[in-house]
Biotite code that builds the C-alpha atoms (Angstrom):
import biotite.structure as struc

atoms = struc.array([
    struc.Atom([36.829, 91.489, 126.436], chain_id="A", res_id=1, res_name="UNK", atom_name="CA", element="C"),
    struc.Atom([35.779, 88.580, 128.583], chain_id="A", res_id=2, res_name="UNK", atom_name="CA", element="C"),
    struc.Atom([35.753, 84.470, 128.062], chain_id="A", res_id=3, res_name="UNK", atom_name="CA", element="C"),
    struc.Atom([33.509, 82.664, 130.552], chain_id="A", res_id=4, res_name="UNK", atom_name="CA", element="C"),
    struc.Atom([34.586, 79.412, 131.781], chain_id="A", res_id=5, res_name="UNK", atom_name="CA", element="C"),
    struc.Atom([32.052, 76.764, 131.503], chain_id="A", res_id=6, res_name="UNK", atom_name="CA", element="C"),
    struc.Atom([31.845, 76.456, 134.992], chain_id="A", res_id=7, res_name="UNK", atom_name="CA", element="C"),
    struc.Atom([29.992, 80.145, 134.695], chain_id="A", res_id=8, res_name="UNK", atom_name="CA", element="C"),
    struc.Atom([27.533, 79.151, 132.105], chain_id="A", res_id=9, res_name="UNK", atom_name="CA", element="C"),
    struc.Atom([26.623, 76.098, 134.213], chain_id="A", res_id=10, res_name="UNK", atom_name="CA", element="C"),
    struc.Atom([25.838, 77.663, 137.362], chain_id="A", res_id=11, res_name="UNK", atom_name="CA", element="C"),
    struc.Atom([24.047, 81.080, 135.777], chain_id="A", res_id=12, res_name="UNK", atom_name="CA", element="C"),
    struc.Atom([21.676, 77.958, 133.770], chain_id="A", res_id=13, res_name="UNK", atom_name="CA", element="C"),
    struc.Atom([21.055, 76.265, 136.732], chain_id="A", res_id=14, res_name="UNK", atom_name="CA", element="C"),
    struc.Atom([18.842, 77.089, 139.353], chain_id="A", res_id=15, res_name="UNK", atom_name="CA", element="C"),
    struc.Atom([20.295, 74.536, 141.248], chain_id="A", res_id=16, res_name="UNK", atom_name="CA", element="C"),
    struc.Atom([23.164, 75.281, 141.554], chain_id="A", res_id=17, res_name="UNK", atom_name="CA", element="C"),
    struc.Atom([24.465, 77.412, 145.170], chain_id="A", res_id=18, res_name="UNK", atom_name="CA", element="C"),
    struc.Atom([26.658, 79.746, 142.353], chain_id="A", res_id=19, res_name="UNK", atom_name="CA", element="C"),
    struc.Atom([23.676, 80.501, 140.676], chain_id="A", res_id=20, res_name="UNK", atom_name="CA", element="C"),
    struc.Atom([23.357, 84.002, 141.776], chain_id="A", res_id=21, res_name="UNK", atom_name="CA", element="C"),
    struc.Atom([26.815, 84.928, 141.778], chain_id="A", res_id=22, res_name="UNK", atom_name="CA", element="C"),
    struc.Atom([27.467, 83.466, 138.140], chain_id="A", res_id=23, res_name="UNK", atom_name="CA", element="C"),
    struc.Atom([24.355, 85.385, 136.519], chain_id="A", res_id=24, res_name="UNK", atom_name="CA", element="C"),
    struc.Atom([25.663, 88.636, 137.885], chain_id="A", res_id=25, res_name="UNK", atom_name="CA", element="C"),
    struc.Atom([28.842, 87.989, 136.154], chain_id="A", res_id=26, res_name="UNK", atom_name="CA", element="C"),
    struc.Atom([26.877, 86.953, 133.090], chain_id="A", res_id=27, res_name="UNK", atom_name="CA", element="C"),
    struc.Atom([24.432, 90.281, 133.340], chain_id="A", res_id=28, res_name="UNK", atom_name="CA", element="C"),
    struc.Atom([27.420, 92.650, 132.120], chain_id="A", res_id=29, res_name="UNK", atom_name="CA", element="C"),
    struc.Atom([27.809, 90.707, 128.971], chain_id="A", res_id=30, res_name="UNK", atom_name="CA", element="C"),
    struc.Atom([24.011, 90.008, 129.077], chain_id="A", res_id=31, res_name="UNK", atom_name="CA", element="C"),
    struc.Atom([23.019, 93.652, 129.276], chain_id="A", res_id=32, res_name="UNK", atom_name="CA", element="C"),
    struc.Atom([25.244, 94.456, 126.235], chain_id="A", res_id=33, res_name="UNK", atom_name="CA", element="C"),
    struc.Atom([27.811, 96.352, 128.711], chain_id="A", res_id=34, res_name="UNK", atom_name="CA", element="C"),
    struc.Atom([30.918, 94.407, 127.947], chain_id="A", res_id=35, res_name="UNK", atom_name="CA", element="C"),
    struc.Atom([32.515, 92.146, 124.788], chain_id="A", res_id=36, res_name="UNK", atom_name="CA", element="C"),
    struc.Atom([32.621, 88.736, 125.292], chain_id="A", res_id=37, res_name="UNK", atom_name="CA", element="C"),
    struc.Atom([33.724, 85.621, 123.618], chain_id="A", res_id=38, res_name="UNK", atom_name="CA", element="C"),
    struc.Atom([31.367, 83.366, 122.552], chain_id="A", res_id=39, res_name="UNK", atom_name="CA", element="C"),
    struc.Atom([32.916, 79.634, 122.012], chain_id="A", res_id=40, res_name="UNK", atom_name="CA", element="C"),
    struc.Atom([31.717, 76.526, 120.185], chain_id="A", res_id=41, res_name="UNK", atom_name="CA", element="C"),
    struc.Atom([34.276, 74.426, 122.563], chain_id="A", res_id=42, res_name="UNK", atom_name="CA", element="C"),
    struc.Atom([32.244, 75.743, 125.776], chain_id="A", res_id=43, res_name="UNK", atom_name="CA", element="C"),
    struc.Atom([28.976, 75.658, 124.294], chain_id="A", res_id=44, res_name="UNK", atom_name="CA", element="C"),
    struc.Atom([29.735, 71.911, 123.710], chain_id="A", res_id=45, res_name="UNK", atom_name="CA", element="C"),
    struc.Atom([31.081, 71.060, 127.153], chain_id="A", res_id=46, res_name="UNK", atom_name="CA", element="C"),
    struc.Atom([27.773, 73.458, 128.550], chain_id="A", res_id=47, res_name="UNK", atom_name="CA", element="C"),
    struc.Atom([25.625, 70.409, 126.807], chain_id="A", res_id=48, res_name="UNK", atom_name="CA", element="C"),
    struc.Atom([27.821, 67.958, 127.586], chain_id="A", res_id=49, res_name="UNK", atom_name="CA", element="C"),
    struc.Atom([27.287, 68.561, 131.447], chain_id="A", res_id=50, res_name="UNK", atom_name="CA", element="C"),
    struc.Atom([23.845, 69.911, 131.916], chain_id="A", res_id=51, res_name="UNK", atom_name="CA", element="C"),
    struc.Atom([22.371, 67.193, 129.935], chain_id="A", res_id=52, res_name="UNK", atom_name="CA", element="C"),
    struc.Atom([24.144, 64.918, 131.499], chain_id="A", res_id=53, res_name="UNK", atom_name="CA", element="C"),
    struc.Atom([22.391, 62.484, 134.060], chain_id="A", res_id=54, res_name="UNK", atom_name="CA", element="C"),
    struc.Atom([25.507, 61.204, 135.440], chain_id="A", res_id=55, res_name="UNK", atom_name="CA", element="C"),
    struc.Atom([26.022, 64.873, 136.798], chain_id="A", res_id=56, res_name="UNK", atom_name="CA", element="C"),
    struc.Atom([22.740, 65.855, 137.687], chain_id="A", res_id=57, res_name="UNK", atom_name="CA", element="C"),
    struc.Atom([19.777, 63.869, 138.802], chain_id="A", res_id=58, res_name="UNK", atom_name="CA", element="C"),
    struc.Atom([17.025, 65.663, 136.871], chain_id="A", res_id=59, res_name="UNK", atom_name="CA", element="C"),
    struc.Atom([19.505, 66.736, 133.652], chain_id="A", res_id=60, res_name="UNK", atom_name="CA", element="C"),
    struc.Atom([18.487, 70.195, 132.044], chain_id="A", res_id=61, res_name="UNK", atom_name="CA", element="C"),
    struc.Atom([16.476, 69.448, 128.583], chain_id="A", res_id=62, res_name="UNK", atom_name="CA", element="C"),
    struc.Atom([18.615, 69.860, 125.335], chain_id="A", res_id=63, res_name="UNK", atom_name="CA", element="C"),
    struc.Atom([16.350, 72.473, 124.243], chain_id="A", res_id=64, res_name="UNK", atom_name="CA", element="C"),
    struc.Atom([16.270, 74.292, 127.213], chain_id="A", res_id=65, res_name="UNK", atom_name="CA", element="C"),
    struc.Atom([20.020, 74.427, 127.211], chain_id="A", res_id=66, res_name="UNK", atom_name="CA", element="C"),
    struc.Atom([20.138, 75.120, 123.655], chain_id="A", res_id=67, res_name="UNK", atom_name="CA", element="C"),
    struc.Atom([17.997, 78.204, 123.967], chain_id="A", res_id=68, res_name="UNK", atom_name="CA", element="C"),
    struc.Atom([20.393, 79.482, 126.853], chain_id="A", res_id=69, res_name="UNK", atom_name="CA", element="C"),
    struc.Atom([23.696, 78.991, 123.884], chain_id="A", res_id=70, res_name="UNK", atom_name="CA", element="C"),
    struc.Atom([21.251, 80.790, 121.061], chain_id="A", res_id=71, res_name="UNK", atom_name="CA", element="C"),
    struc.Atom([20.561, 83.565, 123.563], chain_id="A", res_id=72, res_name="UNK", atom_name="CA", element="C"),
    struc.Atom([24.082, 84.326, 124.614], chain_id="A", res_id=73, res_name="UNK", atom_name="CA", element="C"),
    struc.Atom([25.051, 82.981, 120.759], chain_id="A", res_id=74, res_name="UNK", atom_name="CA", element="C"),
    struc.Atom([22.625, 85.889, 119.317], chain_id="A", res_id=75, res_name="UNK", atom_name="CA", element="C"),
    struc.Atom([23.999, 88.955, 121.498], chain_id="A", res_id=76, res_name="UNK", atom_name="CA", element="C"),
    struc.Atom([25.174, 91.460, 119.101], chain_id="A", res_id=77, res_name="UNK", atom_name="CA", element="C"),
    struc.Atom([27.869, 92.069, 122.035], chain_id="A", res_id=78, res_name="UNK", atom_name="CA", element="C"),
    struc.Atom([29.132, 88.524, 121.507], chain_id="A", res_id=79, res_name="UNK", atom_name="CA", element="C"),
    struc.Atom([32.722, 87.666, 119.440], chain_id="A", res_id=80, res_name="UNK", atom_name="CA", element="C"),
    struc.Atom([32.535, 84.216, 117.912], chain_id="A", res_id=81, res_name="UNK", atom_name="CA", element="C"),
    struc.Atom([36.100, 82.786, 118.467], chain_id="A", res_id=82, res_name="UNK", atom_name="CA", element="C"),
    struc.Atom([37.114, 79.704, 116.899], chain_id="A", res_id=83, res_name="UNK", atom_name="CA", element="C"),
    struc.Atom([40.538, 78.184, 117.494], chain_id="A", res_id=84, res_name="UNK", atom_name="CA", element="C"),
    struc.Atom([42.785, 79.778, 115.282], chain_id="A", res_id=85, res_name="UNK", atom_name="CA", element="C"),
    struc.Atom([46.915, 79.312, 114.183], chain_id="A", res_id=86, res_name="UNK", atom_name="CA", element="C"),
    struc.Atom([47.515, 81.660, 116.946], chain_id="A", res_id=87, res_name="UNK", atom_name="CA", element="C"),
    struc.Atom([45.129, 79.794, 119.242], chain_id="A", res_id=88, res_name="UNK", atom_name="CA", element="C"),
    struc.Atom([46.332, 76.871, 118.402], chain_id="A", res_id=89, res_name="UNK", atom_name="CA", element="C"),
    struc.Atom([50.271, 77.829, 119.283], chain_id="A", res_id=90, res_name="UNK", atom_name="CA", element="C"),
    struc.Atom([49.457, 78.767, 122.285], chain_id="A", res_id=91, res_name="UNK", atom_name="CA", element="C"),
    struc.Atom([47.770, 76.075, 123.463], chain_id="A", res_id=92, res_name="UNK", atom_name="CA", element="C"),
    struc.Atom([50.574, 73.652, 122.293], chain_id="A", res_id=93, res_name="UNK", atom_name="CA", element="C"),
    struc.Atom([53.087, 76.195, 124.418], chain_id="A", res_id=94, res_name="UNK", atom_name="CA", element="C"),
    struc.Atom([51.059, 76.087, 127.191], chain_id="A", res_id=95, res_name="UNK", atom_name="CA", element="C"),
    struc.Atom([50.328, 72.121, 127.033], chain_id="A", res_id=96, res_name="UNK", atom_name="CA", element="C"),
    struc.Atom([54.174, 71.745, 126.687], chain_id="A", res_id=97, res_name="UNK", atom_name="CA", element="C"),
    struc.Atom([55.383, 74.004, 129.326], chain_id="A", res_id=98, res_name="UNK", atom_name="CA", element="C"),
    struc.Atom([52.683, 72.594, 132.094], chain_id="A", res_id=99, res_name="UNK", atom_name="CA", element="C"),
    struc.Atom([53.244, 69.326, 130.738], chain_id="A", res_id=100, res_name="UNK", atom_name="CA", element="C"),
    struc.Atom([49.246, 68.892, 130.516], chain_id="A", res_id=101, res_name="UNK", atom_name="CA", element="C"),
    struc.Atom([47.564, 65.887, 130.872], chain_id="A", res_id=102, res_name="UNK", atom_name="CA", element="C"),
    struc.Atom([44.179, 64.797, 130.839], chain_id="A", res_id=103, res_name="UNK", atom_name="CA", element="C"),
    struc.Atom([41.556, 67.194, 132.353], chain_id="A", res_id=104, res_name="UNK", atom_name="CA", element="C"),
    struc.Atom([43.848, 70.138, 132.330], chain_id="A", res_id=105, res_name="UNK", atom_name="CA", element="C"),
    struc.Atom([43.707, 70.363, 128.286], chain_id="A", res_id=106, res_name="UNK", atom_name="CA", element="C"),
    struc.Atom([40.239, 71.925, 128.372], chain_id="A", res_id=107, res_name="UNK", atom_name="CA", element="C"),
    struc.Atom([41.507, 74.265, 130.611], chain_id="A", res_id=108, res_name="UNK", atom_name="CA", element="C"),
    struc.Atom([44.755, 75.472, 128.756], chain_id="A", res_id=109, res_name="UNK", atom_name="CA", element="C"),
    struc.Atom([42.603, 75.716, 125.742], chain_id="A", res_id=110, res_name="UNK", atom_name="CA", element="C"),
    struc.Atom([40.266, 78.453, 127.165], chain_id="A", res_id=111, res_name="UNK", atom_name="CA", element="C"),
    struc.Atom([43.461, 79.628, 128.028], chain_id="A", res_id=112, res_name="UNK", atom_name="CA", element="C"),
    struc.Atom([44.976, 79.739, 125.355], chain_id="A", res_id=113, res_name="UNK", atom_name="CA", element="C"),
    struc.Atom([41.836, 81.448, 123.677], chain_id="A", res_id=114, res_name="UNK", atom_name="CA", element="C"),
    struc.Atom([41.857, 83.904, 126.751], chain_id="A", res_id=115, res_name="UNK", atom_name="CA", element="C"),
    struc.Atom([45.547, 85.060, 125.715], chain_id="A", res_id=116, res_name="UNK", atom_name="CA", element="C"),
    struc.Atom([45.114, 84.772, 122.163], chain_id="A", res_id=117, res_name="UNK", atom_name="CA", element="C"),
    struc.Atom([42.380, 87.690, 122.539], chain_id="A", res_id=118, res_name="UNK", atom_name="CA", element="C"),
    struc.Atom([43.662, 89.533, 125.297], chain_id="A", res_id=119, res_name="UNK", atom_name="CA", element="C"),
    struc.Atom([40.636, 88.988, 127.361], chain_id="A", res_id=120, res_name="UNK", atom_name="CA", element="C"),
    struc.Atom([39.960, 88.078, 131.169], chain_id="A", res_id=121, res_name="UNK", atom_name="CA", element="C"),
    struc.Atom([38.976, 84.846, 131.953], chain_id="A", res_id=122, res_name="UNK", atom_name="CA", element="C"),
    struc.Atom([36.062, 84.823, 134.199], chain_id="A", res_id=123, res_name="UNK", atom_name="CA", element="C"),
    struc.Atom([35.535, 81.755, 136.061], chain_id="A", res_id=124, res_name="UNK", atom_name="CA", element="C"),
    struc.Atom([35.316, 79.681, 139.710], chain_id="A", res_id=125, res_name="UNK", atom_name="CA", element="C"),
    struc.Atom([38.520, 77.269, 138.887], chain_id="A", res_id=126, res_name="UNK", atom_name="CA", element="C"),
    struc.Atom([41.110, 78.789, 141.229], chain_id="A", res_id=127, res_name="UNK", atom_name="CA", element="C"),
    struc.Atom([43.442, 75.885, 139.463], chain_id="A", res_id=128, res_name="UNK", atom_name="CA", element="C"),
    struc.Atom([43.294, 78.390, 136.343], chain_id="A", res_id=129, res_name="UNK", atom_name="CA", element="C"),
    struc.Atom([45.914, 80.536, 138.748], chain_id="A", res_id=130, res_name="UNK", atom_name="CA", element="C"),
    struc.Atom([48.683, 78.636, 137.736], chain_id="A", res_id=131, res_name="UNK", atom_name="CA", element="C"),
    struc.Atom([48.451, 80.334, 134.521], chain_id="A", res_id=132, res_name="UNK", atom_name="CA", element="C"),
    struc.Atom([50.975, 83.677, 135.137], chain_id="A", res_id=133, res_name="UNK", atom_name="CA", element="C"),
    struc.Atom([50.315, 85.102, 131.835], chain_id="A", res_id=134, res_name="UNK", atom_name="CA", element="C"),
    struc.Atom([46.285, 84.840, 132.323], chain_id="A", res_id=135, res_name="UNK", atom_name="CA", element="C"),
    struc.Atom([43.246, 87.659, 133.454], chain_id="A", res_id=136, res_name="UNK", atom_name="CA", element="C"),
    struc.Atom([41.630, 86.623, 135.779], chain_id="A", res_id=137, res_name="UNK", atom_name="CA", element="C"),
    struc.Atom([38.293, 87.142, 137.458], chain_id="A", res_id=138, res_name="UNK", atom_name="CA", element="C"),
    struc.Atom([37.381, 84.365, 140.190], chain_id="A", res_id=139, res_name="UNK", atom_name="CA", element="C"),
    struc.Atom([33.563, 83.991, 140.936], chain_id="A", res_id=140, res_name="UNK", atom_name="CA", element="C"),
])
């Protein structure tokens, strides 16, 4: 099992990006059916958030566009909707507690707590995600 970072979805969505090629080969095992992955309403909504975002990107991807990439990974009959549980939710308060987490590292111990809550690797480009001993990780 697998959870891509947002950082992942980004880059393998935008041609722009200089990840772009790396990212979508990480993306083609889950895209080509060849591995489980988690499919997350809290990344799908930071996904929008940035690539629609004009403050981040000069020509912003279309909603549409970017909501067709979310249906197409959405729809993958190899994808596990995950949805923060009691269990997710535990974790993430241990984590926040023990890191003493503040601002923009709460996203990030939430995917991590959803990465440890389902035993799966966490596949991303954040090397800050390292600090995280009890994490699987797979650095672009």
């Amino acid at each position: 099992m697998i959870l891509w970072d947002v950082n992942l979805w980004v880059y393998s969505f935008r041609q722009d990006s200089p990840y772009h090629e790396d990212s979508r080969k990480i993306l083609q095992e889950g895209l080509l059916g060849r591995i489980q992955f988690l499919f997350s309403p809290q990344i799908a909504a930071s996904f929008l958030r940035l690539v629609t975002n004009p403050k981040i990107f000069r020509e912003p991807s279309p909603p549409d566009e970017a909501w067709a990439f979310i249906e197409a990974l959405e729809n993958l009959p190899n994808a596990s909707f995950t949805e923060i549980d009691e269990m997710t939710f535990g974790i993430f308060k241990h984590l926040s507690l023990i890191h003493s987490a503040k601002g923009n590292e709460v996203p990030d111990i939430l995917l991590a707590a959803m990465s440890i809550r389902h035993d799966a690797v966490l596949a991303t480009a954040d090397r800050g995600f390292s600090r995280f001993k009890e994490l699987k990780l797979q650095f672009l």
